[in-house]
BAROMI-158202 format. One line per 3 residues: number of its first residue (from 1); their letters; for each residue x, y, z of C-alpha. Coordinates in nm, 3 decimals, decimal comma. Layout:
<atoms>
NUM) A) X/Y/Z | ...
</atoms>
This chain:
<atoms>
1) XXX) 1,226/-4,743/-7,370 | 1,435/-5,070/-7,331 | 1,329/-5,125/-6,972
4) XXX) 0,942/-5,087/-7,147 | 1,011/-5,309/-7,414 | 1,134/-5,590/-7,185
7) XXX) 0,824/-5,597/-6,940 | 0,587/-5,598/-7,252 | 0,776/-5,920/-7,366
10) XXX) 0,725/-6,047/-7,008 | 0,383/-6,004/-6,996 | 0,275/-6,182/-7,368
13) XXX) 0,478/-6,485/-7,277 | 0,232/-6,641/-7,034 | -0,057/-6,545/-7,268
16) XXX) 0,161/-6,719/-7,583 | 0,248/-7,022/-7,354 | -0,140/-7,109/-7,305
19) XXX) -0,234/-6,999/-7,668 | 0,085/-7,254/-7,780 | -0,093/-7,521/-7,506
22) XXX) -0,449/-7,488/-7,638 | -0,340/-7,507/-7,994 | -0,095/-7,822/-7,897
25) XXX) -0,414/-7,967/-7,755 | -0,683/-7,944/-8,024 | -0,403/-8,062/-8,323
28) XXX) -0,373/-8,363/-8,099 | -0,768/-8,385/-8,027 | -0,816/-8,325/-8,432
31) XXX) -0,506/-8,569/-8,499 | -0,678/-8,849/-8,306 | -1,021/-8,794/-8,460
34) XXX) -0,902/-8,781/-8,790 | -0,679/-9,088/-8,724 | -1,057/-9,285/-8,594
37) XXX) -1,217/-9,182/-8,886 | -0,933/-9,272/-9,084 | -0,928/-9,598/-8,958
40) XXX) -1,271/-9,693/-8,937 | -1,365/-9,549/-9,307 | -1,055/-9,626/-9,442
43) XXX) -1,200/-9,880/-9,699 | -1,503/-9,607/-9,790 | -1,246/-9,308/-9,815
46) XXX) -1,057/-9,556/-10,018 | -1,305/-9,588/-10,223 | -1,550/-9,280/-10,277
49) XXX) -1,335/-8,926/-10,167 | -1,571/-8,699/-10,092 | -1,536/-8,349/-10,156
52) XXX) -1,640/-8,304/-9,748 | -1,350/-8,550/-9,656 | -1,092/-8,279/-9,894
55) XXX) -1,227/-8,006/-9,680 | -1,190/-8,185/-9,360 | -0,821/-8,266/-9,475
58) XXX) -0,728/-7,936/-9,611 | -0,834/-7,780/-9,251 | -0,618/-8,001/-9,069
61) XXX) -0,325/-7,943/-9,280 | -0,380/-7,583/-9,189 | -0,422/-7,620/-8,851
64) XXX) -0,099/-7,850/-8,846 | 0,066/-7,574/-8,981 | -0,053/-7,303/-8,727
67) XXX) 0,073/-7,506/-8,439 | 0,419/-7,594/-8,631 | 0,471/-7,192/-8,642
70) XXX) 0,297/-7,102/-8,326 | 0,529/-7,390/-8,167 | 0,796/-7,208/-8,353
73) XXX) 0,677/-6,866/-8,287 | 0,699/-6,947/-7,927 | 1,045/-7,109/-7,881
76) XXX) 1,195/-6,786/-8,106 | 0,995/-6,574/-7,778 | 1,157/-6,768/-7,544
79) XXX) 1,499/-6,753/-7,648 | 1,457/-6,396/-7,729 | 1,317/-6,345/-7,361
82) XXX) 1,641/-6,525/-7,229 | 1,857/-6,314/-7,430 | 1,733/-5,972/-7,316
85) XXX) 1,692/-6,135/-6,950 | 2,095/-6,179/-6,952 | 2,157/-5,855/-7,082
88) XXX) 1,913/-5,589/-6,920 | 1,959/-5,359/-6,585 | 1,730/-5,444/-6,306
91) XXX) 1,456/-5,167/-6,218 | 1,603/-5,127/-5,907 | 1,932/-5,059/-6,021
94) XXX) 1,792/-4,789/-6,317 | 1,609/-4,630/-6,007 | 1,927/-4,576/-5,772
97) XXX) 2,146/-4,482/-6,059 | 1,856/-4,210/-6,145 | 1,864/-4,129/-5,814
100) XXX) 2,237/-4,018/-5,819 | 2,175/-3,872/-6,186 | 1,919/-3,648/-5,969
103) XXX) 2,191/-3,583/-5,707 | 2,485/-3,483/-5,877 | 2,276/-3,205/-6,044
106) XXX) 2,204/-3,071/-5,725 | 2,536/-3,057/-5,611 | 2,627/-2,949/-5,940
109) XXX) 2,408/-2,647/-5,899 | 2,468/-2,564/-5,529 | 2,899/-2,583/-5,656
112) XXX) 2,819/-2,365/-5,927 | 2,618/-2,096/-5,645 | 2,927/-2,116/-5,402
115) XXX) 3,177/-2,039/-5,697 | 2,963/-1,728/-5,755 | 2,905/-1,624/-5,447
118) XXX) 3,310/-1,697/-5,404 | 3,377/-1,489/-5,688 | 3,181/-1,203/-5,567
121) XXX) 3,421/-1,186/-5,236 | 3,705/-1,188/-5,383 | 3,587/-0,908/-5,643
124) XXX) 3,528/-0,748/-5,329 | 3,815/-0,829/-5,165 | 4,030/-0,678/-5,406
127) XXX) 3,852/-0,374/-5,422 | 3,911/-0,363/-5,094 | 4,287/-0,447/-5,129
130) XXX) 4,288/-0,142/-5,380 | 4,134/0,096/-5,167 | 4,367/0,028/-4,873
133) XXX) 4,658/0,054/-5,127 | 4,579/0,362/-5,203 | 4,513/0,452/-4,896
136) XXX) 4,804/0,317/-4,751 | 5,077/0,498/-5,041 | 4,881/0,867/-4,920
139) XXX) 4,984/0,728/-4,509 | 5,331/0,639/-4,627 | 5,374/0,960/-4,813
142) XXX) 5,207/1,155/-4,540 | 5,450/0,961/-4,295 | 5,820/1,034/-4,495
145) XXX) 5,676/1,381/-4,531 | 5,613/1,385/-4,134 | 5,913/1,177/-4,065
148) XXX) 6,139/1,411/-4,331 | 6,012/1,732/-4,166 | 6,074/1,607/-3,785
151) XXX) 6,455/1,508/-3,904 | 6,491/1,842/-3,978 | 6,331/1,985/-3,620
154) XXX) 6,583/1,721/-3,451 | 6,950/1,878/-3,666 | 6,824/2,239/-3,601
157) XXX) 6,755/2,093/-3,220 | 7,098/1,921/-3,266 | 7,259/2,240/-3,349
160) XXX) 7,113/2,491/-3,107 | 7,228/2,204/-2,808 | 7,525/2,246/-3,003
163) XXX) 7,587/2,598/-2,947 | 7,422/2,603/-2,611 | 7,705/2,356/-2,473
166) XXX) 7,982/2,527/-2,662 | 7,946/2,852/-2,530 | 7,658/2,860/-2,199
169) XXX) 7,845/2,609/-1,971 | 7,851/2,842/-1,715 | 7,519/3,004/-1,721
172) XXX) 7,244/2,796/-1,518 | 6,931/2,917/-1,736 | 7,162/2,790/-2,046
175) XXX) 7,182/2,446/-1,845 | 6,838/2,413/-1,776 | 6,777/2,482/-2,142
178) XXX) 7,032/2,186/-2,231 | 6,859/1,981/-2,025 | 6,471/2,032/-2,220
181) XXX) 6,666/2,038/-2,564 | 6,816/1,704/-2,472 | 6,426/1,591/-2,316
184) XXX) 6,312/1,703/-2,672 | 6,545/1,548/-2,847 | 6,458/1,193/-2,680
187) XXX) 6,126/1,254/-2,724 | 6,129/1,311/-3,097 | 6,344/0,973/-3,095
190) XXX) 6,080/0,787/-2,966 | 5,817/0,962/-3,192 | 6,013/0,847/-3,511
193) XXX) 6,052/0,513/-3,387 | 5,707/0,470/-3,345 | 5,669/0,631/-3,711
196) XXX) 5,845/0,325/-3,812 | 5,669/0,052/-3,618 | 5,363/0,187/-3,723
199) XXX) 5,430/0,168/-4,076 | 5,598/-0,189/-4,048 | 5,280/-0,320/-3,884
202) XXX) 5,065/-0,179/-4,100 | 5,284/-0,350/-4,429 | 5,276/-0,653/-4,238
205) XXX) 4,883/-0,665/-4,218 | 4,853/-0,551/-4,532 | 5,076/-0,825/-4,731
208) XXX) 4,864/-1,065/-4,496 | 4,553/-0,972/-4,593 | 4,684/-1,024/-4,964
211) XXX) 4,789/-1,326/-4,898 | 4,471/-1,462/-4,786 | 4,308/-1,355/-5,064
214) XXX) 4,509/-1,555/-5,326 | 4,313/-1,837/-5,156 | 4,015/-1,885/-5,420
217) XXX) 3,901/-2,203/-5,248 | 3,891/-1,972/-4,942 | 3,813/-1,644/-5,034
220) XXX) 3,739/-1,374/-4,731 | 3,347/-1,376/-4,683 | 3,409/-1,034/-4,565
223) XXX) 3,645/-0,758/-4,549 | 3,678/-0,767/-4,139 | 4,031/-0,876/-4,153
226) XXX) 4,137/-0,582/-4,319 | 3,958/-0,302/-4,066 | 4,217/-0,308/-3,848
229) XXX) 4,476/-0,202/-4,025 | 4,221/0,079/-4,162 | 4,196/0,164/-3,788
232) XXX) 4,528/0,189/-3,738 | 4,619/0,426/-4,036 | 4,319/0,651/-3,887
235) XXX) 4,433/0,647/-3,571 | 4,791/0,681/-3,640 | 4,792/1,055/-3,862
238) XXX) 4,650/1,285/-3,581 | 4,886/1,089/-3,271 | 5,159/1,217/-3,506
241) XXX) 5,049/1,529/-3,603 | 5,007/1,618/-3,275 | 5,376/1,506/-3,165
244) XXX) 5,512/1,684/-3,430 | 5,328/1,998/-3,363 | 5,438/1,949/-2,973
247) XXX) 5,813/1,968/-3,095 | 5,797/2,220/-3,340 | 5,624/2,443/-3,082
250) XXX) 5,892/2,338/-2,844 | 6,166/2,432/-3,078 | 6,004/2,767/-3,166
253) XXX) 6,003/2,875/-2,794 | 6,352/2,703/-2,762 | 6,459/3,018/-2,997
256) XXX) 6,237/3,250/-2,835 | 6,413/3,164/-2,479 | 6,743/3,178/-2,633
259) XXX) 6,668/3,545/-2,816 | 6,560/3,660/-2,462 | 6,854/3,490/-2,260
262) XXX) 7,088/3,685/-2,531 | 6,871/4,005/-2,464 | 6,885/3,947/-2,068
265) XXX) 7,259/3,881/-1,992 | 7,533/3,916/-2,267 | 7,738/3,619/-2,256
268) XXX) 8,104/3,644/-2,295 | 8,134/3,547/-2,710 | 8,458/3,805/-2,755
271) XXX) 8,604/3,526/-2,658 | 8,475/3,178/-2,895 | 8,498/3,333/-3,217
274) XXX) 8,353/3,028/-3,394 | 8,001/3,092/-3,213 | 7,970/3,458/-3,323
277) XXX) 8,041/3,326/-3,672 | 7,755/3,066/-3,595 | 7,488/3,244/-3,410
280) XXX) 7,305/3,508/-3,617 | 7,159/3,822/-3,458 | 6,838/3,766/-3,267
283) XXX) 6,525/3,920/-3,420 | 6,369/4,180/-3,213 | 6,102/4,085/-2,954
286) XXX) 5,808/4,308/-2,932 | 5,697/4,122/-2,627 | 5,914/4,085/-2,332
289) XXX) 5,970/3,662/-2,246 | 6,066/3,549/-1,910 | 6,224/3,279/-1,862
292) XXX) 6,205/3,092/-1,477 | 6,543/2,999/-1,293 | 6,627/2,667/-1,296
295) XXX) 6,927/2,516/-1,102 | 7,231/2,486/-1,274 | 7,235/2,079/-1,416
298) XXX) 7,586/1,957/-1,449 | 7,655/1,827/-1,817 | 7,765/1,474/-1,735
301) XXX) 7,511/1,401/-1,533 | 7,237/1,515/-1,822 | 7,094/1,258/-2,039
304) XXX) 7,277/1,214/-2,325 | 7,103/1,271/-2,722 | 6,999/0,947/-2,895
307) XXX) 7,348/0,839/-3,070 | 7,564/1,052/-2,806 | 7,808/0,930/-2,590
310) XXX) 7,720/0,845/-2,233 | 8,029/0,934/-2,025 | 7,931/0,711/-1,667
313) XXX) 7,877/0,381/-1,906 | 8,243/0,445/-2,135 | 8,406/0,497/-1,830
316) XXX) 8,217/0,086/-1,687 | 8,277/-0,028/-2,010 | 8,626/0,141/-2,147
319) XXX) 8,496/0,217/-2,497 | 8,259/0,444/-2,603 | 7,874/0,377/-2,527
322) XXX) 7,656/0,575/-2,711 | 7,293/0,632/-2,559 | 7,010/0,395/-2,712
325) XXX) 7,293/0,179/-2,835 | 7,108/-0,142/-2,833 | 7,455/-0,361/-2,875
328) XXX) 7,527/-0,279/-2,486 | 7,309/-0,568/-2,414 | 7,473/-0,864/-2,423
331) XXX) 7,377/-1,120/-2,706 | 7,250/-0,864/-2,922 | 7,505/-0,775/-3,229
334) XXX) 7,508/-0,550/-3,471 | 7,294/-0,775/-3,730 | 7,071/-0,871/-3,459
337) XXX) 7,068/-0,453/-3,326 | 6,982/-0,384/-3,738 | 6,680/-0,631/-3,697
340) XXX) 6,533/-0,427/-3,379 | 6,594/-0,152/-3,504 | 6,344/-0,257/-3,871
343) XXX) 6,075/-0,388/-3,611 | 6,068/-0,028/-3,439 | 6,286/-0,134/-3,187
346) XXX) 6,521/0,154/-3,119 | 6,608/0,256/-2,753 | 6,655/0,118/-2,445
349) XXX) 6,321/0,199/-2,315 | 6,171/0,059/-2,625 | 6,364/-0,266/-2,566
352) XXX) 6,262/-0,270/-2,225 | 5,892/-0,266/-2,273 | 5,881/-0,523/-2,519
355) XXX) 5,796/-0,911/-2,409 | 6,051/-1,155/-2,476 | 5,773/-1,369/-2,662
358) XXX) 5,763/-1,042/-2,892 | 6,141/-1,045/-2,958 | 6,171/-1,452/-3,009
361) XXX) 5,843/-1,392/-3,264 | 6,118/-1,164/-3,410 | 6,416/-1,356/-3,394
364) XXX) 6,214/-1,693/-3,556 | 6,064/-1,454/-3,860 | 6,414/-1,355/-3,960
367) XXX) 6,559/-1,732/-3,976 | 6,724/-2,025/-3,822 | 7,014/-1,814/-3,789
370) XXX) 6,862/-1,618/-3,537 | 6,721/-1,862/-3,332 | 7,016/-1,973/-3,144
373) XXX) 6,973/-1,648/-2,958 | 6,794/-1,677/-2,628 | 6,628/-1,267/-2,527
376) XXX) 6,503/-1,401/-2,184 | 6,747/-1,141/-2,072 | 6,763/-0,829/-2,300
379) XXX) 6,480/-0,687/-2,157 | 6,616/-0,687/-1,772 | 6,953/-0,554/-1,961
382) XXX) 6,749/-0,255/-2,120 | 6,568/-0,152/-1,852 | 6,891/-0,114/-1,671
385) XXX) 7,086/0,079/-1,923 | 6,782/0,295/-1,949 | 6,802/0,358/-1,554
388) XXX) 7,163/0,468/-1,584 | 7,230/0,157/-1,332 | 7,583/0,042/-1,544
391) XXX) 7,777/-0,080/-1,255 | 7,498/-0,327/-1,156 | 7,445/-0,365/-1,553
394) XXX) 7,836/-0,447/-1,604 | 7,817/-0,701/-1,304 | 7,540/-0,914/-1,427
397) XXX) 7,680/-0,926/-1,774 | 7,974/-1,042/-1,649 | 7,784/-1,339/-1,483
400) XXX) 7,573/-1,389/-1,821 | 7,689/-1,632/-2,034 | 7,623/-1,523/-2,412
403) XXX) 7,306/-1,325/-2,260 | 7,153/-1,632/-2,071 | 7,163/-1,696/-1,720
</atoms>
């Protein structure tokens, strides 16, 4: 309306200019006349006024007065003019500013999409966080229950190698079955260990995937981060099921065996009175079980139970090694053994397989404190100890220096 306003005024002032000009010029044409006349008829206007001559006057005076207030008229336009001249916006500076106006709407309206469409991921996001809560709480539950009842497969495994050594170290069958208890017993180790990695990684991807979606500014456009993990929960219940199954099955014909070996050849337990105390009387078979000959094992050389003592390495070492005692290696102590052993990290063997990038990842999660340590070497150390090679184990170490080389 201003910018309107100001272009109107523009266009009346040449229009007022030549209207000002033409009146300028006929007041000085009339002026002149009248001044002629006035001069040459002075003495008859002097003397006889005519009522023509009053006319003629009166007009003039009018007309003098026109141009007086057009003149006026025209110098109160012009200094309006310069007024609004000084203080309006130029057209091409009302056009780019309504040009941005136009702009910032735009982008106003595609922000206000994107913060939508934001909001809409991380609604689903965190029904996606929800469901994989839930249906991580039913794996964790599903994996004490499996861990709780495999515990209890490895003390009545414990106990039966027990009473196997106490009173069978004569018998070769009784050996043989020593040696698969002990096998078992490893093996159901390694299957709780991996029970524990399993549900470490999985709390670790988990509390990840939470924390990206704190983000709002950058909300997940999709729930492909957190797949994986599903993947490994689904994969992970029957791999354990099946383990446990294997070792309860094993037990079971563990018993069976040992009912039949007690049916077969009647071992001399007049004279350990604690093991007929301990052993109950074997349930009747209907079906005869035969059980193959093995050659006799000798117990030192067997391998020792997770936590047992290993004879060969105490006698290196002077002081008691127990097997899958990660502290054999040198530079690992008992905090750093306790850190391992949270990661899933529990024997030997598992030690051995792992990458020394793995273990650093490790040692630089848990703190400064722990990354002084150098593993380049725990690894080597592991596999050793896990090969039963302690005399070429004890001579490295004693070239190591802290663990390094």
């Amino acid at each position: 309306m201003h910018s309107g306003n100001i272009w109107y005024i523009i266009k009346l002032l040449p229009l007022l200019a030549f209207c000002a000009l033409v009146f300028g010029l006929i007041g000085w044409w009339l002026r002149s006349l009248l001044h002629g006349n006035h001069s040459s008829n002075q003495e008859s206007q002097k003397v006889a006024p005519t009522n023509q001559d009053n006319a003629s006057r009166a007009r003039i005076k009018k007309l003098e007065e026109k141009l007086q207030k057009a003149d006026s008229d025209y110098k109160s336009i012009k200094s309006s003019y310069e007024v609004l001249q000084k203080s309006s916006v130029s057209t091409t500076s009302l056009e780019i500013a309504n040009q941005e106006i136009t702009a910032l709407k735009e982008l106003d309206i595609s922000n206000q999409k994107r913060i939508a469409a934001f909001e809409a991921d991380a609604k689903r996001a965190q029904a996606s966080i929800a469901a994989l809560n839930t249906n991580l709480n039913d794996t964790d539950r599903q994996q004490k229950e499996r861990a709780f009842a495999l515990e209890n497969e490895l003390s009545k495994t414990r106990e039966q190698l027990s009473r196997f050594e106490s009173g069978t170290n004569k018998d070769a069958e009784y050996q043989a079955e020593i040696e698969r208890l002990r096998e078992n017993l490893a093996n159901a180790t390694r299957v709780a260990g991996e029970l524990r990695r399993q549900e470490a990684t999985t709390a670790e991807a988990l509390a990840a995937c939470e924390a990206r979606c704190e983000k709002l500014g950058q909300a997940p456009k999709s729930i492909s981060s957190i797949q994986p993990v599903i993947g490994v929960v689904d994969r992970s219940a029957p791999i354990e099921s099946d383990r446990i199954a294997a070792a309860r099955a094993e037990v079971i014909r563990l018993n069976a065996a040992r009912q039949a070996a007690q049916q077969l050849e009647p071992l001399s337990l007049t004279e350990s009175p604690a093991i007929v105390e301990s052993v109950s009387e074997p349930e009747p078979l209907n079906e005869s079980i035969s059980v193959a000959e093995v050659p006799a094992v000798p117990v030192a050389n067997a391998v020792p139970a997770f936590g047992e003592k290993v004879i060969a390495a105490s006698e290196i070492w002077g002081k008691r090694i127990e097997q899958d005692d990660l502290k054999i290696v040198e530079g690992i102590g008992p905090k750093i053994c306790e850190l391992l052993n949270n990661t899933g990290i529990n024997t030997w063997s598992e030690l051995a397989d792992t990458t020394v990038e793995r273990i650093q990842e490790i040692l630089e999660a848990a703190g400064d404190n722990y990354t002084i340590h150098d593993p380049s070497t725990w690894p080597r150390q592991a596999d050793m100890a896990n090969k039963s090679k302690w005399s070429e184990l004890k001579a490295w170490q004693d070239e190591l220096d802290g663990g390094k080389e």
